[in-house]
C-alpha positions in Angstrom: -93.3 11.0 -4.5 -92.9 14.7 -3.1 -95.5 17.3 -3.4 -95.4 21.1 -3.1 -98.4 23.1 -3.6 -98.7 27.2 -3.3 -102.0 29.3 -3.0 -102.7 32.6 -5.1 -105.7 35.0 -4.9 -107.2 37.1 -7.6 -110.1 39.1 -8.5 -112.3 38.6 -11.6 -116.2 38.7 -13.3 -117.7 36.1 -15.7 -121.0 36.3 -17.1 -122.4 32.7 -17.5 -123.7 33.0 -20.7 -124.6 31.4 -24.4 -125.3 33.8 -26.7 -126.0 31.1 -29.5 -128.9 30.0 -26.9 -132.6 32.1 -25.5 -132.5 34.3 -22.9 -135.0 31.6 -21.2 -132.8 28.9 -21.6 -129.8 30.8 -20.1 -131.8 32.3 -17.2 -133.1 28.6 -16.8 -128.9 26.8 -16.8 -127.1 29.8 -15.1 -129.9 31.7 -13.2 -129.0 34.9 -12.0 -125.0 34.0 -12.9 -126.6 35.1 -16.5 -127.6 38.3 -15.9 -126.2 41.1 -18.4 -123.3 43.0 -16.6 -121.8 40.1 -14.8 -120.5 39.2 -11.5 -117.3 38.4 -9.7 -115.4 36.1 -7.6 -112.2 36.6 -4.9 -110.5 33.1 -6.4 -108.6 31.2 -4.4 -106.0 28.9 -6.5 -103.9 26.1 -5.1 -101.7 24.1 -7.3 -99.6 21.5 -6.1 -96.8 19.7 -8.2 -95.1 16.6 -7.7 -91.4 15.3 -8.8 -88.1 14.6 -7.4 -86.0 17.2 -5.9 -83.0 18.2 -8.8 -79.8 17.0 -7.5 -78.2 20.4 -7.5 -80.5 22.3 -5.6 -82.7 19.8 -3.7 -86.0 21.7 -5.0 -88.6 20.1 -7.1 -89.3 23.5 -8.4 -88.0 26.8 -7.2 -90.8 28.7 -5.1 -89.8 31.9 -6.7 -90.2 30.5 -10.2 -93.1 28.8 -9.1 -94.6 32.5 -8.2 -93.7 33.8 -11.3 -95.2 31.3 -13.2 -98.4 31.9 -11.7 -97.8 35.9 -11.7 -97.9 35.6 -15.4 -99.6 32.5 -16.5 -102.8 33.1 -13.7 -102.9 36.5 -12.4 -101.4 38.8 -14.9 -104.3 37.5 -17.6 -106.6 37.4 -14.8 -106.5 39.7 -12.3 -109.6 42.2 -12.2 -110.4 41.0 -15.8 -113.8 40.6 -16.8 -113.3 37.0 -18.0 -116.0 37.5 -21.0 -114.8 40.9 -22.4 -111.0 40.7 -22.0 -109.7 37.2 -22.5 -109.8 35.8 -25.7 -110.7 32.2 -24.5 -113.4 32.9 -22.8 -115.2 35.5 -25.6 -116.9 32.6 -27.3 -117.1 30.0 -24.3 -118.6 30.0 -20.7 -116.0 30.6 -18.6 -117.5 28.9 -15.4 -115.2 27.9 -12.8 -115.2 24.0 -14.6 -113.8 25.8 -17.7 -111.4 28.6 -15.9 -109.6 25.1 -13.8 -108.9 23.6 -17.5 -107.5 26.5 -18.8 -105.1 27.5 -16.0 -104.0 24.4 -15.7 -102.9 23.9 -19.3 -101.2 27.2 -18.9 -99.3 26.5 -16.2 -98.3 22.6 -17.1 -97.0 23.9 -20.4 -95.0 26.8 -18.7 -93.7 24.2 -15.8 -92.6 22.1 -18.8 -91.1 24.8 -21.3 -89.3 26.2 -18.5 -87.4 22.9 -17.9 -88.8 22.4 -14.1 -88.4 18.6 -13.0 -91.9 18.3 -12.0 -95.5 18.5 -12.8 -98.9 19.8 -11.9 -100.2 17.0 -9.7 -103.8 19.0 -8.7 -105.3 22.3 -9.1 -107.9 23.5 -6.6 -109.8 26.7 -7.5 -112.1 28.2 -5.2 -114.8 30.8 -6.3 -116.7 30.9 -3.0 -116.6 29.0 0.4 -118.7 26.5 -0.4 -117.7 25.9 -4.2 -114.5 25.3 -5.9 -113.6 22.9 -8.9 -110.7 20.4 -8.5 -108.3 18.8 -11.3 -105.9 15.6 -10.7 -104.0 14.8 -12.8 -105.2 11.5 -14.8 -102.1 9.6 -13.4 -102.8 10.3 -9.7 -106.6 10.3 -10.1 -107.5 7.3 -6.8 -104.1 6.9 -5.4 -105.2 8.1 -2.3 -107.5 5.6 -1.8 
């Protein structure tokens, strides 16, 4: 099995915030992440997709379609966004970094498949800070390094 990942950057707030639940109780789940105007991250996002190289052109995906993909599926939607305020997902949800893994990569394993690529999302990596990211496997691969 051959692998390929790539690595984007963008910029973006979140507020960590229910508004169906007390101030109290989100000051006590998201701490100072609940406070009113926000805060934001410099996000670091790997994916990495697996498949066999396409007889033609020996590529699993094309890098520059890989790019583009992620231009408009990732950072066009998300790119100095505030998460909460201008994308619709994330108005009525938390968008903590759990939740922001899920729904890029459903974005970008729909748009690998619609535009006809012979491979797959095999893990997402995003990275909010240093010392915290959130990683996705996909089911099928979930322990085969082990």
């Amino acid at each position: 099995m051959l692998f390929l990942s790539r690595t984007i950057h963008f910029n973006a707030a979140h507020r960590l915030y229910r508004r169906d639940r007390p101030e109290e109780w989100n000051q006590r789940v998201y701490g100072d992440a609940s406070r009113s105007g926000g805060y934001g991250h410099n996000y670091s996002l790997e994916v990495e997709v697996t498949g066999r190289p396409d007889a033609d052109s020996s590529m699993i995906v094309n890098l520059t379609d890989l790019d583009r993909v992620l231009k408009e599926e990732v950072d066009g939607p998300l790119d100095h966004r505030h998460l909460n305020l201008e994308v619709a997902e994330f108005a009525e949800t938390v968008p903590t970094a759990e939740h922001l893994a899920h729904w890029i990569w459903r974005r970008v394993e729909a748009r690998l498949a619609s535009d006809g690529w012979p491979c797959r999302l095999a893990t997402l990596t995003l990275t909010a800070t240093p010392s915290f990211s959130a990683e996705l496997v996909a089911p099928d691969l979930e322990g085969a390094g082990e």
